[in-house]
MMTF fields as JSON, N, C-alpha, C and O atoms, coordinates in Angstrom:
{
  "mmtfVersion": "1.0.0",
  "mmtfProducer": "UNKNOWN",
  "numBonds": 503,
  "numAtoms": 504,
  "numGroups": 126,
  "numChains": 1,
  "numModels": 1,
  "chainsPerModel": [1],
  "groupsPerChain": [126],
  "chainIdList": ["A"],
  "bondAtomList": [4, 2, 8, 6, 12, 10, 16, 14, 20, 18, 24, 22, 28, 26, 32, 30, 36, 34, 40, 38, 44, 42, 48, 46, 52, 50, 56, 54, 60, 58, 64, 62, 68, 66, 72, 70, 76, 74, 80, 78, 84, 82, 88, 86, 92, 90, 96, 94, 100, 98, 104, 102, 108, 106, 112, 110, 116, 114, 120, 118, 124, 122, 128, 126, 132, 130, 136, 134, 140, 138, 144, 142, 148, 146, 152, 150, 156, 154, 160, 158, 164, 162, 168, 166, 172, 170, 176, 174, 180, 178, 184, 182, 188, 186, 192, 190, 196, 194, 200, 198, 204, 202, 208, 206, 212, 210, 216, 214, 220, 218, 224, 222, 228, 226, 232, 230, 236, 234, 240, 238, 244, 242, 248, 246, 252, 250, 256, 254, 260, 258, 264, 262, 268, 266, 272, 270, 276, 274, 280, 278, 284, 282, 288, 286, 292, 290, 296, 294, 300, 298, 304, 302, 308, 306, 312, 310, 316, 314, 320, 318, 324, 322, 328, 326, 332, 330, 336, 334, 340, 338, 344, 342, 348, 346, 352, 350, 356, 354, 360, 358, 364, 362, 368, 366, 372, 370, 376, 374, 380, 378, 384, 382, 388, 386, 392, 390, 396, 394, 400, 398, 404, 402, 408, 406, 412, 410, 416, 414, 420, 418, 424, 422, 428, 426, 432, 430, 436, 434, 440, 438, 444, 442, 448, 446, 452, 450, 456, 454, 460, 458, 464, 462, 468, 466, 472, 470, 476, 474, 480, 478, 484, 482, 488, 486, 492, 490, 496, 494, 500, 498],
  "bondOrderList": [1, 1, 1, 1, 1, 1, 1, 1, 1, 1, 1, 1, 1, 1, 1, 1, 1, 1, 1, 1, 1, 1, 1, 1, 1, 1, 1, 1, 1, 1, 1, 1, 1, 1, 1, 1, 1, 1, 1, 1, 1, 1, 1, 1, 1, 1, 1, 1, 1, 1, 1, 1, 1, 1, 1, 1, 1, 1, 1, 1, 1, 1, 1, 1, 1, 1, 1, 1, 1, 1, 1, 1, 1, 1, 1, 1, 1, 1, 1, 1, 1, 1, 1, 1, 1, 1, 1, 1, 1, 1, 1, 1, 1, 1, 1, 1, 1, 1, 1, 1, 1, 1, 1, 1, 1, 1, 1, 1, 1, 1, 1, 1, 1, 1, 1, 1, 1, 1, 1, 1, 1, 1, 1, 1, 1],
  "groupList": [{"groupName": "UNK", "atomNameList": ["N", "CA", "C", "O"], "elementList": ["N", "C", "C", "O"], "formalChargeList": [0, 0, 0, 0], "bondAtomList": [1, 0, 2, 1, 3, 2], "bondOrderList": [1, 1, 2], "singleLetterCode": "X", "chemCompType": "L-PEPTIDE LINKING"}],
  "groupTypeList": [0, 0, 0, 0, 0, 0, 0, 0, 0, 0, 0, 0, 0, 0, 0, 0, 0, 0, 0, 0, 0, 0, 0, 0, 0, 0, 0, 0, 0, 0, 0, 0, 0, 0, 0, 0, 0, 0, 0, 0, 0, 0, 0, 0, 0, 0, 0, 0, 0, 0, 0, 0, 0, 0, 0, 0, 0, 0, 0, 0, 0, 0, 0, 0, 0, 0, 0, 0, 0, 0, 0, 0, 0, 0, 0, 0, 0, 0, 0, 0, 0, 0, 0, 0, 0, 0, 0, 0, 0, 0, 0, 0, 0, 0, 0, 0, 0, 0, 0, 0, 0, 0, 0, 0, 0, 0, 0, 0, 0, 0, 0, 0, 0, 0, 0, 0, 0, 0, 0, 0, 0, 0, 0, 0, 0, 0],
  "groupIdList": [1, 2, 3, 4, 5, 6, 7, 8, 9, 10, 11, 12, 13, 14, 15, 16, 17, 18, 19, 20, 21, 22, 23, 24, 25, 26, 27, 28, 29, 30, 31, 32, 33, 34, 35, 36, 37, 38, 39, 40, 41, 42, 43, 44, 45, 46, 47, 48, 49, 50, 51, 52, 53, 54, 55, 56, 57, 58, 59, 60, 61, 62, 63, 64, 65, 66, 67, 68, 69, 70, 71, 72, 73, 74, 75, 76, 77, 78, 79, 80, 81, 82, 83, 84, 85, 86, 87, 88, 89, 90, 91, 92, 93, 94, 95, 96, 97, 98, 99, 100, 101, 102, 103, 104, 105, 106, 107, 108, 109, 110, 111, 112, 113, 114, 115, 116, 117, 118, 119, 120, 121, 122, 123, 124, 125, 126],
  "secStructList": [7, 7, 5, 3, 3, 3, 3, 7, 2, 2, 2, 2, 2, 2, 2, 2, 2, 2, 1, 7, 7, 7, 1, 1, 3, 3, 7, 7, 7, 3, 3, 3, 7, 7, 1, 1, 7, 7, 1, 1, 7, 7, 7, 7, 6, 6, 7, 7, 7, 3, 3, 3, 3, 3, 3, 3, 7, 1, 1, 1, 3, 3, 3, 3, 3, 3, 7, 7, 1, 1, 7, 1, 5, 7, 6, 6, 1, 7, 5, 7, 5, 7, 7, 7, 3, 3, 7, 6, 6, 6, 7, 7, 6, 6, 2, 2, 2, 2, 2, 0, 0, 0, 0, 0, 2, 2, 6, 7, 1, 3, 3, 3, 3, 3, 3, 3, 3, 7, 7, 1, 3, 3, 7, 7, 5, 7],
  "xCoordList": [63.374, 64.063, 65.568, 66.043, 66.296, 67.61, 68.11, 67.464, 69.714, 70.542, 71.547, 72.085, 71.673, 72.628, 73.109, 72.618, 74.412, 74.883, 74.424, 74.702, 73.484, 72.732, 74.219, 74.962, 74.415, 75.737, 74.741, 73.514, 75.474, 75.83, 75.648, 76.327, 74.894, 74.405, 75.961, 76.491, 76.667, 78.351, 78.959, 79.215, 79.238, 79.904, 79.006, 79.591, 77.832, 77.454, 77.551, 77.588, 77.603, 78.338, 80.126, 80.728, 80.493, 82.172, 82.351, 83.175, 81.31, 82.031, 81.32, 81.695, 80.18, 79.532, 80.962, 81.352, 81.261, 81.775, 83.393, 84.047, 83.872, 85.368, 85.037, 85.722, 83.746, 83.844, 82.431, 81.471, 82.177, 81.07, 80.559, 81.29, 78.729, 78.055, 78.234, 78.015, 78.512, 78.101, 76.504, 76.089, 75.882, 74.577, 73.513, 73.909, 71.926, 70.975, 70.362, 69.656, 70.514, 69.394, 71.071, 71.828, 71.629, 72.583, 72.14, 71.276, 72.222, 71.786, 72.785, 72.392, 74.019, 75.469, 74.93, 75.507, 73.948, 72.928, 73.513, 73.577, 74.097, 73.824, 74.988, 75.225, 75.469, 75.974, 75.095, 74.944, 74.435, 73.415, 75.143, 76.217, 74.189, 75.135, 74.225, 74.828, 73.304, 72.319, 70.976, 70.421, 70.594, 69.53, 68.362, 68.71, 67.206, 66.664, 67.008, 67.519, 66.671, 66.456, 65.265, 64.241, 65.483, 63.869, 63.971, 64.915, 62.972, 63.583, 64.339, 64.91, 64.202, 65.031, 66.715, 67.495, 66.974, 68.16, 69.138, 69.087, 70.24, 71.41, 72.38, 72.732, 73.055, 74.036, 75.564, 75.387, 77.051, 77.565, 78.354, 78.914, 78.242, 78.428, 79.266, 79.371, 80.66, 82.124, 82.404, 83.564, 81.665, 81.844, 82.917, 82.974, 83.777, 84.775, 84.475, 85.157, 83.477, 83.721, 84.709, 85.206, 85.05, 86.352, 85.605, 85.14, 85.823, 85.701, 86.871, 87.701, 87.42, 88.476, 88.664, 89.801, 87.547, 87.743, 86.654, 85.572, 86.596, 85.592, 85.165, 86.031, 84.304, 83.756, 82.907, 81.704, 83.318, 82.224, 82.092, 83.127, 81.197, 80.663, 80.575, 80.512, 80.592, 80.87, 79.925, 80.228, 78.593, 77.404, 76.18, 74.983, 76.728, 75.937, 75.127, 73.974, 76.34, 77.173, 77.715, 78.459, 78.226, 79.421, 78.974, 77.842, 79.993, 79.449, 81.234, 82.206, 80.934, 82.328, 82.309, 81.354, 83.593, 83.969, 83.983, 84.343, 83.556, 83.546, 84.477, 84.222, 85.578, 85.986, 85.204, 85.561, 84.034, 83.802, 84.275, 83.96, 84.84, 85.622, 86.64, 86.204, 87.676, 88.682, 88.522, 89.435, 87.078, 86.5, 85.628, 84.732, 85.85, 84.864, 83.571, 82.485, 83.578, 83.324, 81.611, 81.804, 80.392, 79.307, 79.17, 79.831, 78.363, 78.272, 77.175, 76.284, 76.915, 76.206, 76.9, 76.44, 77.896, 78.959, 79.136, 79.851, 78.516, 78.989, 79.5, 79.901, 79.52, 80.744, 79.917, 78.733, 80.371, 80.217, 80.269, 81.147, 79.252, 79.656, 78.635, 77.795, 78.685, 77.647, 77.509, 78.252, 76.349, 75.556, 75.551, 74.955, 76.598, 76.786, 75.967, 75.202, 75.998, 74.88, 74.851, 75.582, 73.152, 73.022, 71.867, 70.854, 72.081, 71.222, 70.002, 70.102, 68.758, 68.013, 67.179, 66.3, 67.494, 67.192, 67.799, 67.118, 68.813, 69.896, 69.898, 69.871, 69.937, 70.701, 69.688, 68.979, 69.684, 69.375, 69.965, 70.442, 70.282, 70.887, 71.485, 72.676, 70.49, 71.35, 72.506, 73.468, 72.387, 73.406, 74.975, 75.996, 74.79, 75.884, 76.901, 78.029, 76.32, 76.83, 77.09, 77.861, 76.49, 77.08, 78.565, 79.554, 78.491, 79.748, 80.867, 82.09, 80.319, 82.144, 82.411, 83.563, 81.643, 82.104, 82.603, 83.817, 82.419, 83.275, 84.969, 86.108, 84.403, 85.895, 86.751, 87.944, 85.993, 87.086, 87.762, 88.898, 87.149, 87.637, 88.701, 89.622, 88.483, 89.45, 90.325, 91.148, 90.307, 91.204, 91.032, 92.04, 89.972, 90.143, 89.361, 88.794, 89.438, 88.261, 89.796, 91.003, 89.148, 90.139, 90.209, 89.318, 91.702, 91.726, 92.33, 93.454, 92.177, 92.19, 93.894, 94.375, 94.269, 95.88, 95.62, 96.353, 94.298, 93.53, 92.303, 91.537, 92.105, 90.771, 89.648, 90.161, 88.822, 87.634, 86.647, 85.672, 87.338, 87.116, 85.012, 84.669, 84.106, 82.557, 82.794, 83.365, 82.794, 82.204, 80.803, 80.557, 79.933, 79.093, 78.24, 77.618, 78.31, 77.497, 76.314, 76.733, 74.927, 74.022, 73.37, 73.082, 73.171, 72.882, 71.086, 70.413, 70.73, 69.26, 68.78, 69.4, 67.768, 67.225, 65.605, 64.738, 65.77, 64.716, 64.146, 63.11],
  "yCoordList": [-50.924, -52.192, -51.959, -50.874, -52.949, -52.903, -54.254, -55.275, -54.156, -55.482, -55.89, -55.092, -56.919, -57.383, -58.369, -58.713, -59.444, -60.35, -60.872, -60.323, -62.327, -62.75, -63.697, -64.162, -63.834, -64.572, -66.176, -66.277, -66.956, -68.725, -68.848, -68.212, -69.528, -70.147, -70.414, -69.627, -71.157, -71.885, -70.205, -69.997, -69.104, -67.971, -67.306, -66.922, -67.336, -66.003, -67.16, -66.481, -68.294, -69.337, -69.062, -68.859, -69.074, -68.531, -67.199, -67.063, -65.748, -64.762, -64.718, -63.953, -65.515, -65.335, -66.341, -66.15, -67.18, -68.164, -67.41, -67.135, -67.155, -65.883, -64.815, -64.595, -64.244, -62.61, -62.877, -62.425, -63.61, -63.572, -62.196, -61.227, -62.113, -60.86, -60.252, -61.073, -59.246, -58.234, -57.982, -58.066, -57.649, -56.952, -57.809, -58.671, -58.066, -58.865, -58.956, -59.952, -58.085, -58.157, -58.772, -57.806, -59.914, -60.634, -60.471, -61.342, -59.758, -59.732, -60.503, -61.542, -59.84, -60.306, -61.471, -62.543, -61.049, -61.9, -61.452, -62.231, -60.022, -59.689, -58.362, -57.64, -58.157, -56.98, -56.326, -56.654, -55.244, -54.385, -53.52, -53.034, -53.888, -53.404, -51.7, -50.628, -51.778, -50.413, -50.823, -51.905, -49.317, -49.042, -48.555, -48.362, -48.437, -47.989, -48.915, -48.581, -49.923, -50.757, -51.485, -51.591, -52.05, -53.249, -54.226, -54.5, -55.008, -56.293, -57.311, -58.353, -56.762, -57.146, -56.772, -57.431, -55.809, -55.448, -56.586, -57.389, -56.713, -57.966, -57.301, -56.168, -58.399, -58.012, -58.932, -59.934, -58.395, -59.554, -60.723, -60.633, -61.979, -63.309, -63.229, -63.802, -62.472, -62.949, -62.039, -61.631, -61.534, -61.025, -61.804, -63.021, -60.706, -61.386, -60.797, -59.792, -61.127, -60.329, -60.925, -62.024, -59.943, -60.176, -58.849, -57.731, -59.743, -58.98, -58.621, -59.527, -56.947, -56.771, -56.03, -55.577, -55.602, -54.739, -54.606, -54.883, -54.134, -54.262, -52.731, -51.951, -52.566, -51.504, -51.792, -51.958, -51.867, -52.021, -50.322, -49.79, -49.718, -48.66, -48.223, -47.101, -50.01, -49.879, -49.206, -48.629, -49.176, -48.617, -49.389, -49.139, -50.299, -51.22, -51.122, -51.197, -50.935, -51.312, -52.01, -51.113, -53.132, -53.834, -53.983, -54.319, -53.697, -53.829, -54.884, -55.051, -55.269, -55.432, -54.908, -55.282, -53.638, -53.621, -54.728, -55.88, -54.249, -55.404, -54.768, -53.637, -55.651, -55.27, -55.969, -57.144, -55.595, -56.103, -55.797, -54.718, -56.531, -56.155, -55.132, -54.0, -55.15, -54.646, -52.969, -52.144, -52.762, -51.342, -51.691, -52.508, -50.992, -50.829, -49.45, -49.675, -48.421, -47.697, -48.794, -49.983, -48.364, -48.829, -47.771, -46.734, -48.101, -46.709, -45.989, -45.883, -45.542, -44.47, -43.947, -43.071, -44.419, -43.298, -44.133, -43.807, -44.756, -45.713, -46.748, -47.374, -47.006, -48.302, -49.877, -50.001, -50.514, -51.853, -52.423, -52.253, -53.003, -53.831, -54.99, -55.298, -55.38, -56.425, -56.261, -56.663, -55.571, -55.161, -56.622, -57.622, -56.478, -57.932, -58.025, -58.976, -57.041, -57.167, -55.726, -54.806, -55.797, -54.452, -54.219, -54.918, -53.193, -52.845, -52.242, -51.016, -52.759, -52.232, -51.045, -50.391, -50.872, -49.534, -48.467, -47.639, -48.418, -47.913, -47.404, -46.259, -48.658, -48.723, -49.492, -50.247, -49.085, -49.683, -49.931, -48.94, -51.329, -51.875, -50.346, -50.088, -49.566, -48.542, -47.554, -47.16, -47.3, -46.399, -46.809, -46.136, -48.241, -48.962, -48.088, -48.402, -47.469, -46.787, -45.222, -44.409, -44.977, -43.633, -43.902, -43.264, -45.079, -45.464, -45.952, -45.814, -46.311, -47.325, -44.898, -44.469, -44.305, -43.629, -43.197, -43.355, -42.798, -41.781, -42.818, -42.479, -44.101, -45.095, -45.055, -44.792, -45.409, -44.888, -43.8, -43.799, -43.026, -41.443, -41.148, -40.458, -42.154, -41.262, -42.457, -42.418, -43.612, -45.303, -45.528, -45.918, -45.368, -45.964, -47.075, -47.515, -47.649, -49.44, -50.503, -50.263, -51.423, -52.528, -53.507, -54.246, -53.199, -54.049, -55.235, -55.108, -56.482, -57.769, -57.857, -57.249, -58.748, -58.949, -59.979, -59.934, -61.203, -62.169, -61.625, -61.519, -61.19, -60.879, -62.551, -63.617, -62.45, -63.159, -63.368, -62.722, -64.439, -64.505, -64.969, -66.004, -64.295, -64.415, -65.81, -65.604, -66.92, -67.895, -68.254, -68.104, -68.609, -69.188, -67.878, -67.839, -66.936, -66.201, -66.378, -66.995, -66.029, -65.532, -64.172, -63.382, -63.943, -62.98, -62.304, -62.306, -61.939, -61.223, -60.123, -59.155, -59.785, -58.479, -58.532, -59.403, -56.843, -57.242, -55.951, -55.552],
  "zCoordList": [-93.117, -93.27, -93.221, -93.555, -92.816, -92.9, -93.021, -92.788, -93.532, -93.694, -92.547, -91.78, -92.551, -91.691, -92.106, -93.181, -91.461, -91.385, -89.931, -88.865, -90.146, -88.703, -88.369, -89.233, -86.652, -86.529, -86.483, -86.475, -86.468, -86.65, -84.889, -84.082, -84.653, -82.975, -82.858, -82.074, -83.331, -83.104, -83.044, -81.858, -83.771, -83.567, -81.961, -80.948, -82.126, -80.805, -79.69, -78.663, -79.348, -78.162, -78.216, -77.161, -78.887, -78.934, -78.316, -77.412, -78.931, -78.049, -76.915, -76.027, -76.734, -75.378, -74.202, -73.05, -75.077, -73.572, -73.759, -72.753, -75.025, -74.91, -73.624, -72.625, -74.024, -73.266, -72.638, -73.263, -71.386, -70.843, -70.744, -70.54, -70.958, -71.229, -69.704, -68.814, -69.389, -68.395, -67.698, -66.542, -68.952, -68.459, -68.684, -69.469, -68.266, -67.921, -69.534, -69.695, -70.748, -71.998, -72.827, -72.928, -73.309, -73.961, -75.224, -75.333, -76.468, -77.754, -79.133, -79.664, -79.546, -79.499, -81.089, -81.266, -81.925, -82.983, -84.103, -85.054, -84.238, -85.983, -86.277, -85.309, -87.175, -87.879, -88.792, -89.969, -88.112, -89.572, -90.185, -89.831, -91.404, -92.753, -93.124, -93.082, -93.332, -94.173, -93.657, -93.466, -93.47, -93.244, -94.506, -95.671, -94.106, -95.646, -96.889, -97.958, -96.547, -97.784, -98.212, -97.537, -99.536, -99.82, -99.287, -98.546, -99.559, -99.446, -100.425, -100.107, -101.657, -102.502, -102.701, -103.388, -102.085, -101.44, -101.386, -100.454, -102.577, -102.247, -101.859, -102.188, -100.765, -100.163, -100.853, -101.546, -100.526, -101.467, -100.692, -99.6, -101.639, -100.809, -100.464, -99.379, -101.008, -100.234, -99.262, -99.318, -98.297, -97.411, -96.247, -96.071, -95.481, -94.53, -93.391, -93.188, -92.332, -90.586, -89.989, -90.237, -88.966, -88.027, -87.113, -87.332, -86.014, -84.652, -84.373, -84.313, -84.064, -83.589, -82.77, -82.64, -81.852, -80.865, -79.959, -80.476, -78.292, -77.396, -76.67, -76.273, -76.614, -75.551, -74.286, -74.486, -73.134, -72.104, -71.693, -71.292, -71.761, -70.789, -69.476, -68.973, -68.763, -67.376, -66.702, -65.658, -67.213, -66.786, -67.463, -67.328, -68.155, -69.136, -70.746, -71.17, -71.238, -72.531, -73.094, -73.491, -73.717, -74.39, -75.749, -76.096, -76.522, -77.887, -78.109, -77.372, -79.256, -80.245, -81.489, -82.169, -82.356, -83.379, -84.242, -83.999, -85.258, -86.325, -87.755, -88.169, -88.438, -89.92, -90.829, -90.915, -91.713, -92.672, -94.273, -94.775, -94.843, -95.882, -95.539, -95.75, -95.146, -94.963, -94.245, -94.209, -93.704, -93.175, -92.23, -92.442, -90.887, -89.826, -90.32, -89.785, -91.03, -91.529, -91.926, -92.18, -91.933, -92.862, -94.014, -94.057, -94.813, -95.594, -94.999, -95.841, -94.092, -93.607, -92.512, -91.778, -92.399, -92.031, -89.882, -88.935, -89.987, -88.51, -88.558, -89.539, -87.447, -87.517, -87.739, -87.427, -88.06, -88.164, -86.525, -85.679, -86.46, -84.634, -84.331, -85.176, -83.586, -82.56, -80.651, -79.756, -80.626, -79.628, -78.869, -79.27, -77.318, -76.543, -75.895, -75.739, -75.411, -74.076, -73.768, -74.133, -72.506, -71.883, -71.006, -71.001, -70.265, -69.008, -69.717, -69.756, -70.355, -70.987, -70.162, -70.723, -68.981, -68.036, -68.699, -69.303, -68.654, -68.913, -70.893, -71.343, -71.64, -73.441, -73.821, -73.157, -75.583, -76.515, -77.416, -77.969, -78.085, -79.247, -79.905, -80.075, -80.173, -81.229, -80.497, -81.156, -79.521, -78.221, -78.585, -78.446, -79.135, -79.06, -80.996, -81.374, -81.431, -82.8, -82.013, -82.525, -80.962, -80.15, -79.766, -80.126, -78.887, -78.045, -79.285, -79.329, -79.844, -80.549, -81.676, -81.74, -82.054, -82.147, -81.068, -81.199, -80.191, -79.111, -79.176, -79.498, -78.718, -78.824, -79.745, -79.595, -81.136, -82.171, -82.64, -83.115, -82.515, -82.488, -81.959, -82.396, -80.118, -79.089, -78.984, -78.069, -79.813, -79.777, -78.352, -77.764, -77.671, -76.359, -76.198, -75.198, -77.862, -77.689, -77.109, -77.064, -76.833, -76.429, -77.975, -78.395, -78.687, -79.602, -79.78, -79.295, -80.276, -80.308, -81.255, -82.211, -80.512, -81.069, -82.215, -83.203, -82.114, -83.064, -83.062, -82.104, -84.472, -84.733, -84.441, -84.103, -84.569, -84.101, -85.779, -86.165, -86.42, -87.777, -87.932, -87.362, -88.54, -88.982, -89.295, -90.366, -89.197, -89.924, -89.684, -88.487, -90.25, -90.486, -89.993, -88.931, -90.837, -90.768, -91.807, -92.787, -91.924, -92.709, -93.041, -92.141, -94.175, -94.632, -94.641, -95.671, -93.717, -93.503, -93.997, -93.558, -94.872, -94.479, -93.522, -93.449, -92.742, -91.695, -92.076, -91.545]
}
């Protein structure tokens, strides 16, 4: 099981029509927070996302960086993001915690001059 923040139909229509998807599988739904959890697992309400940064792969990839609470960092040691789209030949949803490391590491993500503020997010565990 794991947690996430599920995005708001009104937020994943905003970065879809901002940053039209690239690749044929459009996902671009959720921020997992932790892995290995119950389901009783609370997460906390005053959470703040902000999208602030992009990766395309250019082979079919795009993710976006995410700051939740003032850290891209999750506590298991990857980054916070939302999986846009992708060449499911090619990637899977998780590939996308390979790439934003190599990006952040080497700052070669594309970062946002206006972050891309979470509203109407909900809180899931799956």
């Amino acid at each position: 099981m794991y947690t996430c923040y599920e995005l708001s139909e009104e937020l994943k229509a905003s970065l879809i029509e901002k940053f039209p998807p690239k690749y044929s599988r459009v996902l671009c739904d959720h921020v997992t927070i932790e892995f290995g959890v119950t389901k009783t697992t609370c997460m906390p309400s005053d959470t703040t996302l902000e999208v602030i940064g992009y990766v395309d792969t250019g082979d079919g990839l795009e993710c976006f960086l995410v700051r939740v609470n003032d850290s891209i960092e999750r506590p298991d040691g990857k980054y916070y993001h939302i999986t846009h789209s992708l060449d499911p030949t090619k990637y899977k949803p998780v590939n996308s915690n390979t790439v934003l490391k190599e990006h952040v590491v080497n700052s070669t993500y594309i970062a946002f001059d206006d972050s891309v503020c979470g509203e109407g997010i909900g809180q899931l565990n799956y």
